[in-house]
C-alpha positions as CSV (number, residue, x, y, z in Angstrom):
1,X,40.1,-2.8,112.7
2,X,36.8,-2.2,114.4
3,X,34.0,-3.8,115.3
4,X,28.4,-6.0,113.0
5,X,23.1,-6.5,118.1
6,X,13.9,2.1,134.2
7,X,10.3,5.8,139.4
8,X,13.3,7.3,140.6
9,X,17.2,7.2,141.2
10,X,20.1,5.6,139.8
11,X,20.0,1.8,140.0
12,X,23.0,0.8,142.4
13,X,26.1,-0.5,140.4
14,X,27.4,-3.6,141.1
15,X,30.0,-4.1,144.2
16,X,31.9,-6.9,142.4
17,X,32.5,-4.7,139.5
18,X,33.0,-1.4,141.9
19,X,35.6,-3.6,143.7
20,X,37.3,-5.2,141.0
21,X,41.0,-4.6,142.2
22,X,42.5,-5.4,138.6
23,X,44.0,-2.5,137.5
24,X,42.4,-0.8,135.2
25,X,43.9,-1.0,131.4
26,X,42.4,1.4,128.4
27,X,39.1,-0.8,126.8
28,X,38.9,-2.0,123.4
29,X,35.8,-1.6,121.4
30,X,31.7,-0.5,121.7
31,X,16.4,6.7,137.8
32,X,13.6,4.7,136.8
33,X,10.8,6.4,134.9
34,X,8.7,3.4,135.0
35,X,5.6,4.7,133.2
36,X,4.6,0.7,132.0
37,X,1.1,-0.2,131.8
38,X,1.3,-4.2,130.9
39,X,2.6,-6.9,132.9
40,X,5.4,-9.5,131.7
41,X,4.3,-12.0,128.8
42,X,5.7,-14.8,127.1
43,X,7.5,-14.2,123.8
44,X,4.9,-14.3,120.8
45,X,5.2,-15.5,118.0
46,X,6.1,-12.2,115.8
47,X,8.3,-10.7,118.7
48,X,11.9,-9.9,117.5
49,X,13.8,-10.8,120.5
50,X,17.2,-10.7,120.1
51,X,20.1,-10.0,117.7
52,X,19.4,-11.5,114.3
53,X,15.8,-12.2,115.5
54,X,13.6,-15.8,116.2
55,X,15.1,-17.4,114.1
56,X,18.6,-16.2,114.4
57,X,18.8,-15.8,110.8
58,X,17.5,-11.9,110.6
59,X,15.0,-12.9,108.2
60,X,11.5,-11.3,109.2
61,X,7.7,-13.3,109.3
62,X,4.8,-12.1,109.0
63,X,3.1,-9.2,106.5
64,X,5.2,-7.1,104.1
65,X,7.1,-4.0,105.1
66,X,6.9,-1.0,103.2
67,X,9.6,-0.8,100.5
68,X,9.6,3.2,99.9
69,X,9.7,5.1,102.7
70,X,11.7,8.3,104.6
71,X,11.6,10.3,107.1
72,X,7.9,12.0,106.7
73,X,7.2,9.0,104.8
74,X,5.1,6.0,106.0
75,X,5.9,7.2,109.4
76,X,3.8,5.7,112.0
77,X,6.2,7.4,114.8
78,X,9.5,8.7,115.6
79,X,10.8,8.7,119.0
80,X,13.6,10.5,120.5
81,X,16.5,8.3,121.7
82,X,18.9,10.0,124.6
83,X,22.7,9.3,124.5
84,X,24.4,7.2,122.1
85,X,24.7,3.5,121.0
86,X,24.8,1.6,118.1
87,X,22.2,-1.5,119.3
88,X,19.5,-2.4,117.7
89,X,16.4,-2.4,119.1
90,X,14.5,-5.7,120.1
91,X,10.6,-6.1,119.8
92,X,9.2,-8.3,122.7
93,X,5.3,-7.7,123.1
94,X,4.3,-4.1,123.5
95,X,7.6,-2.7,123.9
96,X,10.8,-1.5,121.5
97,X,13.9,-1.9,124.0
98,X,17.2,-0.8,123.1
99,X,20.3,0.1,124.7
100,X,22.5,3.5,125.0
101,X,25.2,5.3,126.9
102,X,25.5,9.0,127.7
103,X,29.0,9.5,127.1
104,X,29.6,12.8,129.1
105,X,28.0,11.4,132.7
106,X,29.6,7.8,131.9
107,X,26.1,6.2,132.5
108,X,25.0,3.5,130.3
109,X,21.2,2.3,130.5
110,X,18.7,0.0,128.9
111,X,15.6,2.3,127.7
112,X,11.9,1.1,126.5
113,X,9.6,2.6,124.1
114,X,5.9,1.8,123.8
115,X,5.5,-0.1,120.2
116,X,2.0,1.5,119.2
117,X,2.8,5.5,119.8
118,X,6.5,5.5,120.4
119,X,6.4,6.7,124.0
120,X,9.0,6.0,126.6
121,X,8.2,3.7,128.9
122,X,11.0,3.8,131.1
123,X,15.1,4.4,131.5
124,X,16.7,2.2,133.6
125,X,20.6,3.0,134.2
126,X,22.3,-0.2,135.2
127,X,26.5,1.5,135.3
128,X,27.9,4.9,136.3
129,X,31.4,5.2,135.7
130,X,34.1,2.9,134.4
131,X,34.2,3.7,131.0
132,X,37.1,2.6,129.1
133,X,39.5,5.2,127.9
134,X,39.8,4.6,124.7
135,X,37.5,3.1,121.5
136,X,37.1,3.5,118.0
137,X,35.5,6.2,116.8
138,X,32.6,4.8,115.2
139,X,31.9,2.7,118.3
140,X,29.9,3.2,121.4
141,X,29.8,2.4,124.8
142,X,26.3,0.5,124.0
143,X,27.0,-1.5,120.6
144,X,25.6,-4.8,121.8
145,X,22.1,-5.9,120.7
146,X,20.1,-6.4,124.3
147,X,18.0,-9.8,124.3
148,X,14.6,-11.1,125.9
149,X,13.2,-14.3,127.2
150,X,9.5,-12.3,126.9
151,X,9.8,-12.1,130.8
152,X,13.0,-9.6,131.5
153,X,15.6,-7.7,129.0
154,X,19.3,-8.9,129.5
155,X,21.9,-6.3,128.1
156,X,25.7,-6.0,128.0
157,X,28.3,-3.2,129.0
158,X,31.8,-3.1,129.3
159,X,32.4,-1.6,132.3
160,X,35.6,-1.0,134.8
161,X,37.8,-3.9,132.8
162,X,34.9,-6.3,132.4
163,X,32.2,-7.4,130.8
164,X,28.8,-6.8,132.7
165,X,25.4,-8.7,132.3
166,X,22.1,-7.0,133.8
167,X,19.0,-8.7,133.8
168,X,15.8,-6.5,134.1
169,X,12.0,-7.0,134.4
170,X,9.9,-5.8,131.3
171,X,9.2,-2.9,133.3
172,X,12.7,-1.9,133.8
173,X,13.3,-3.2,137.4
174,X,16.9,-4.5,137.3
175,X,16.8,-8.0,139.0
176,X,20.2,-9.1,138.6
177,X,23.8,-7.8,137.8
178,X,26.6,-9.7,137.7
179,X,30.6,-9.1,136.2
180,X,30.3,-11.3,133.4
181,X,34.6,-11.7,132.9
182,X,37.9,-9.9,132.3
183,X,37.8,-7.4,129.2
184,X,41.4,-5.9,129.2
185,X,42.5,-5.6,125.6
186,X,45.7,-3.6,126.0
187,X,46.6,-3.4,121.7
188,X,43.3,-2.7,120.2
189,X,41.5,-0.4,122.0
190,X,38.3,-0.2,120.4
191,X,35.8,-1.0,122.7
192,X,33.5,-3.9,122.9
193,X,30.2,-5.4,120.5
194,X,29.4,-9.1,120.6
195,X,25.5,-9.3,121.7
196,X,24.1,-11.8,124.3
197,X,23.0,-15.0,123.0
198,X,20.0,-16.8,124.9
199,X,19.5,-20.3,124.4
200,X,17.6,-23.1,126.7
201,X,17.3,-20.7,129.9
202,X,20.9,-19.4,129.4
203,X,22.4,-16.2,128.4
204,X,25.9,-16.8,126.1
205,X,28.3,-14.2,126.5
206,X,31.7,-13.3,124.2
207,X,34.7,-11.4,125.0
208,X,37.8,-11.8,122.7
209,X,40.8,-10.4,123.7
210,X,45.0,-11.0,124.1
211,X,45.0,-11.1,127.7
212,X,41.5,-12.7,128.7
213,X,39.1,-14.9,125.7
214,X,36.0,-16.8,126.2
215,X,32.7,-17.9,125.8
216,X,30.2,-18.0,129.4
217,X,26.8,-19.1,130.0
218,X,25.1,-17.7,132.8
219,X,21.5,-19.0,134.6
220,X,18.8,-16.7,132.9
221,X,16.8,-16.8,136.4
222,X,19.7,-16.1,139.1
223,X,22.9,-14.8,136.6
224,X,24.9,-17.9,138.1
225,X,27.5,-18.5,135.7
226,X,26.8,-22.5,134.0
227,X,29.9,-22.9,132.5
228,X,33.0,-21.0,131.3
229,X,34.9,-21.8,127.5
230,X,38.4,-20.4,127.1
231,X,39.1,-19.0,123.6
232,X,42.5,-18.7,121.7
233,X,43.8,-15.3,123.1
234,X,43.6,-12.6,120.7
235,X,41.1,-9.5,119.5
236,X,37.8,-10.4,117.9
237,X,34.4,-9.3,118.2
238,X,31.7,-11.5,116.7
239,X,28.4,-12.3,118.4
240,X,28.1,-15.7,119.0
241,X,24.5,-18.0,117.6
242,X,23.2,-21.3,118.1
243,X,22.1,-23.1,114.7
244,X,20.8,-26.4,114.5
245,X,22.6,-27.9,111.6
246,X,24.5,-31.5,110.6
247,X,21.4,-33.0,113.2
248,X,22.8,-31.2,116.5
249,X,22.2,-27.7,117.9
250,X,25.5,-26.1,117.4
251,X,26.8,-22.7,119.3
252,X,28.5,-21.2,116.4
253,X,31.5,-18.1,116.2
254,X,34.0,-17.1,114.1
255,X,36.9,-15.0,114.6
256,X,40.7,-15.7,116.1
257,X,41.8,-17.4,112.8
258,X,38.9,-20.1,113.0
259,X,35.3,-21.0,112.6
260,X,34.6,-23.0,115.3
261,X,31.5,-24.9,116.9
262,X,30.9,-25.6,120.9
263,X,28.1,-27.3,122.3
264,X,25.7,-25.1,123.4
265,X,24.7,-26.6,127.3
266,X,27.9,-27.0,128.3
267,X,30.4,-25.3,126.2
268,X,32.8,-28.0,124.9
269,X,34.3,-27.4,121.4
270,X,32.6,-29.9,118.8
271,X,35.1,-28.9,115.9
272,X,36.8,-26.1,114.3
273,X,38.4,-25.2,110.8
274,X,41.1,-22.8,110.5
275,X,40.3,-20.0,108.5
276,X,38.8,-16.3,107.8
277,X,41.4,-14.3,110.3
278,X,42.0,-13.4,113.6
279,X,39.5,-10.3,114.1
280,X,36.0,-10.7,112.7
281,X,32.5,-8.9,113.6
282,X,30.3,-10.7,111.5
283,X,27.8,-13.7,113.0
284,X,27.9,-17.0,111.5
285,X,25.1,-17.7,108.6
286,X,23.9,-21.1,107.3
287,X,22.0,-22.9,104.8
288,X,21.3,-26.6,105.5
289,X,24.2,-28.2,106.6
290,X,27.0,-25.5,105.1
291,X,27.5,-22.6,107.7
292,X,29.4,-19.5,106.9
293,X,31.7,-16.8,108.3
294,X,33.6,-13.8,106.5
295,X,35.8,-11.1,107.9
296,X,38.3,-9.6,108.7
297,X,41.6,-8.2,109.4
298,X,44.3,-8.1,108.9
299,X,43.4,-11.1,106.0
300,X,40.1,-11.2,103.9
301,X,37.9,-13.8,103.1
302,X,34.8,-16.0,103.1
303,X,34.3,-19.3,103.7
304,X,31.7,-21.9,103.7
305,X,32.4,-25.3,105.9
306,X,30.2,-28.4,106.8
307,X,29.1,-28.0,110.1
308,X,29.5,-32.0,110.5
309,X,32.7,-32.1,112.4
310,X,34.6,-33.2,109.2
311,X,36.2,-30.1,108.8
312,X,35.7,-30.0,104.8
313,X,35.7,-26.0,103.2
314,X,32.9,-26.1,100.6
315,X,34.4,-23.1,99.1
316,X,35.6,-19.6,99.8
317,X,36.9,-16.6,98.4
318,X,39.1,-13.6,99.2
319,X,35.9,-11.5,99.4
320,X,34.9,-9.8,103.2
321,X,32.4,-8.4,105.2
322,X,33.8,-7.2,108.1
323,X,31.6,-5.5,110.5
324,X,28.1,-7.1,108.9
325,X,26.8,-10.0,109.2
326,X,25.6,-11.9,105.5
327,X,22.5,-13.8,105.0
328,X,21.8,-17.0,104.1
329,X,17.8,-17.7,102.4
330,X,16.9,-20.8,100.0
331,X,20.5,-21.5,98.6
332,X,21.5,-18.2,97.9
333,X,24.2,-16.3,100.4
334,X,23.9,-11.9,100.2
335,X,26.3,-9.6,102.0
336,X,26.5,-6.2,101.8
337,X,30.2,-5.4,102.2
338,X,32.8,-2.6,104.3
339,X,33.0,-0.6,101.1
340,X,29.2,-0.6,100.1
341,X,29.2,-3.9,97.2
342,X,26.6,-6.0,97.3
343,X,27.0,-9.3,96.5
344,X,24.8,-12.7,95.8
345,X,26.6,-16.2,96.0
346,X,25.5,-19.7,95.4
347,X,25.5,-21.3,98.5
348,X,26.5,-24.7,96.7
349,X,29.8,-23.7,95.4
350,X,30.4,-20.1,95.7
351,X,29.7,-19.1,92.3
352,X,29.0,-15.3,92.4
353,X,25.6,-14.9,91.0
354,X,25.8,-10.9,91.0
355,X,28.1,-7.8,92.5
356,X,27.1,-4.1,92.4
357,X,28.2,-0.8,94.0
358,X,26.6,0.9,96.0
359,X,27.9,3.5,98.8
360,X,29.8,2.7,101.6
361,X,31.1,2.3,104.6
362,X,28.9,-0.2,105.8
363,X,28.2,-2.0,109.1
364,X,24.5,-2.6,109.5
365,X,22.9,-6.2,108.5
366,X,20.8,-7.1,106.1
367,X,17.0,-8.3,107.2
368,X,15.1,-10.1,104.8
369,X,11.3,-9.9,105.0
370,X,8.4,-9.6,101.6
371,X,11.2,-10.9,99.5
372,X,13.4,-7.9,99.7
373,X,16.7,-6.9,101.6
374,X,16.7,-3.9,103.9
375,X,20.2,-2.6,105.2
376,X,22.0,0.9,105.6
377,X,25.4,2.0,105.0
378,X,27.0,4.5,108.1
379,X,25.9,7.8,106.3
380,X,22.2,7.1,106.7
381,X,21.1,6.2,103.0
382,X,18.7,2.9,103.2
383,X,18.5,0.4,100.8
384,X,15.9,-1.8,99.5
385,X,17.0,-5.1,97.0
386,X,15.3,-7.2,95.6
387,X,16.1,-10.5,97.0
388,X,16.5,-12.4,93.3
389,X,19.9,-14.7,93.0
390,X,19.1,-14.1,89.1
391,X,19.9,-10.2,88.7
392,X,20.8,-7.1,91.4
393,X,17.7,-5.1,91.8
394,X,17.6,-2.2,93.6
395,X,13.9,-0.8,94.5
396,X,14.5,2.2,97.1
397,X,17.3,4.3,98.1
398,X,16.8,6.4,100.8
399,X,18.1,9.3,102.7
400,X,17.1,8.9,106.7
401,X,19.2,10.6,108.3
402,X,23.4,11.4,109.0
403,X,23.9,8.1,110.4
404,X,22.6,4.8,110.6
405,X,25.2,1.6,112.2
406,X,22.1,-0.3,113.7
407,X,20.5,-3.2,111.5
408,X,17.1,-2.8,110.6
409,X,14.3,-4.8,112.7
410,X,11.3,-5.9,111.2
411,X,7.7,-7.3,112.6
412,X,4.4,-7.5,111.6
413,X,5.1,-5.3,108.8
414,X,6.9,-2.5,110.5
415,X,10.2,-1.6,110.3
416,X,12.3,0.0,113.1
417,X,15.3,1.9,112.5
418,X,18.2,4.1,114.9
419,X,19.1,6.6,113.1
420,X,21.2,9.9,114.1
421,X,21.1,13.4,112.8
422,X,23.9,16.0,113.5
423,X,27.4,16.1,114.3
424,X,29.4,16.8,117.9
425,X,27.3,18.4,120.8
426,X,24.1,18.6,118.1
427,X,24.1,15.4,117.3
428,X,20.6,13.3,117.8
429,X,19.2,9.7,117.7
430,X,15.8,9.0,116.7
431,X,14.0,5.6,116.5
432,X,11.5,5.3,113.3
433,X,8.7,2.9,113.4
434,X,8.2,2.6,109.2
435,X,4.7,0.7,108.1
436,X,1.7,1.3,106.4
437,X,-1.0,3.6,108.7
């Protein structure tokens, strides 16, 4: 079980996390070189601001992307990325911001690249120290997707036994810094994932574990936390989203045996259906008034609800994706699954419209954008598909690298990837930004 979203010294870590006087149980799962040249601006319209993107659906606006590409191939730049992490990068404005973790010096920082040449902006290091002592081996100690209002970067860490939410300005200044909750899993120690959620001047946090589960908001402007939602306790690690769907706005997650809906401004529960399996990665999806959720472990499946409360399953199947989320365009659901299938159901009733095999493991995303389907499996081989309910069609294959776990991003007709080449000590991350010159 495993998990799929700075001129000059140190940025001081937090006293309330320094001081935490909990003892200190193993973790579960995943200096300022401020060289900026723009001030803060509102999000525009094409930014990609946050795990899953605008729309919260990963499907991309705007121009075509490329569909063949590689690594000396419809390059526009390639950036060198230090440490390690499995987030994705955001887009918001002029700048590509990501998150990553150098595992050696236990520091873990939020780093910014400039979107037309690929420079680094800035690295700001928001933790020293605290590392958990154990995750699983494919995950980080920066898996979470960061997230922007257009005005500052908010970012995720666990952290000496917690969960830890930094806010920073878009020139890497860290305003705020604040010890989210408890994250003390004790049986599954594979680090931490779910991504921040921002939604009407809050940021939405998730930690899932047998000793301390919930969902928090927290003020956007001060880091004041707005309310606090306990969750069954057990281990899970999906990102939470808000959907509007059934006529409401709906903070949707799945995971601890349930797919379950809360009310996004003050984090009641508005319903919940029992089903899918305790552990889960994957966010929910929707189509109209039908949401869905997949996982997991240690059960399998897929299921698609109404999201009006009455708790009726529309269908489901003893299919999973486990660590990706699936995505749900004009009646038609795609997933790209833990052993490399792909797969196209009917939103309506389930009915599988096509399966094929490709190469696995898997736990990027798919992004939708110019009618195809971009995603990567773990050994660094991209894919391009067709996105046609009628037949699987497979345009590209590509080799970018040794390893890819972050979901493609897509704006404007450019395609960012994290990639890594190497093994061990050698081992290197490099950010692509793919498009036509």
């Amino acid at each position: 079980m495993m998990y799929s979203p700075c001129p000059l010294a140190l940025a001081p870590s937090n006293p309330t996390i320094e001081n935490d006087p909990m003892k200190r149980l193993p973790a579960l799962f995943c200096l300022t070189s401020v060289l900026t040249l723009f001030a803060a601006t509102p999000l525009h319209a094409g930014d990609w601001h946050a795990w899953r993107g605008p729309s919260g659906n990963a499907v991309a606006d705007g121009p075509a992307p490329p569909t063949s590409f590689g690594p000396n191939k419809n390059v526009i730049w390639k950036a060198d990325v230090p440490g390690r992490g499995h987030s994705s990068p955001i887009i918001v404005g002029n700048r590509v911001i990501l998150t990553t973790a150098d595992d050696r010096a236990q520091v873990q920082s939020v780093v910014a690249f400039d979107r037309a040449t690929g420079k680094q902006l800035w690295k700001t290091d928001v933790n020293r120290g605290g590392f958990p002592s154990k995750i699983h081996k494919k995950n980080t100690h920066a898996s979470p997707t960061p997230a922007s209002d257009g005005k500052r970067v908010f970012a995720v860490f666990n952290n000496h036994d917690s969960v830890q939410l930094t806010a920073l300005s878009l020139d890497g200044e860290q305003l705020w810094q604040v010890k989210a909750g408890a994250y003390r899993p004790s049986k599954y120690q594979f680090g931490y994932a779910p991504s921040p959620l921002l939604h009407d001047g809050k940021i939405i946090v998730a930690a899932e574990t047998e000793n301390d589960s919930y969902l928090a908001a927290f003020d956007a402007n001060s880091g004041k936390r707005v309310w606090l939602s306990p969750r069954p306790k057990s281990v899970s690690y999906s990102s939470p989203i808000v959907a509007k769907v059934a006529g409401r706005e709906q903070l949707l997650i799945t995971g601890l045996g349930q797919l379950a809906a809360y009310d996004p401004a003050n984090g009641k529960p508005l319903w919940s259906v029992n089903a899918i399996a305790p552990a889960t990665c994957g966010t929910v999806v929707w189509d109209g008034d039908v949401v869905f959720g997949s996982g997991g472990y240690p059960t399998k499946e897929t299921v698609a609800v109404k999201a009006d409360g009455s708790g009726k399953v529309v269908w489901r199947n003893s299919e999973k994706c486990y660590e990706q989320s699936m995505l749900a365009h004009k009646g038609y659901l795609y997933a790209f699954d833990d052993r490399g299938i792909a797969r196209c159901w009917r939103v309506s009733d389930g009915e599988e419209m096509w399966s094929e095999r490709l190469r696995g493991p898997v736990s990027a995303s798919f992004t939708l954008a110019g009618g195809h389907l971009y995603t990567a499996n773990e050994r660094g081989t991209f894919y391009v598909i067709k996105a046609d309910p009628e037949e699987f069609d497979l345009v590209e294959e590509i080799e970018m690298g040794d390893e890819s776990f972050a979901s493609p991003v897509i704006v404007d007709g450019q395609i960012f990837l994290r990639v890594a080449d190497g093994r061990g000590p050698g081992r290197k991350e490099t950010l692509y930004c793919i498009g036509t010159k």
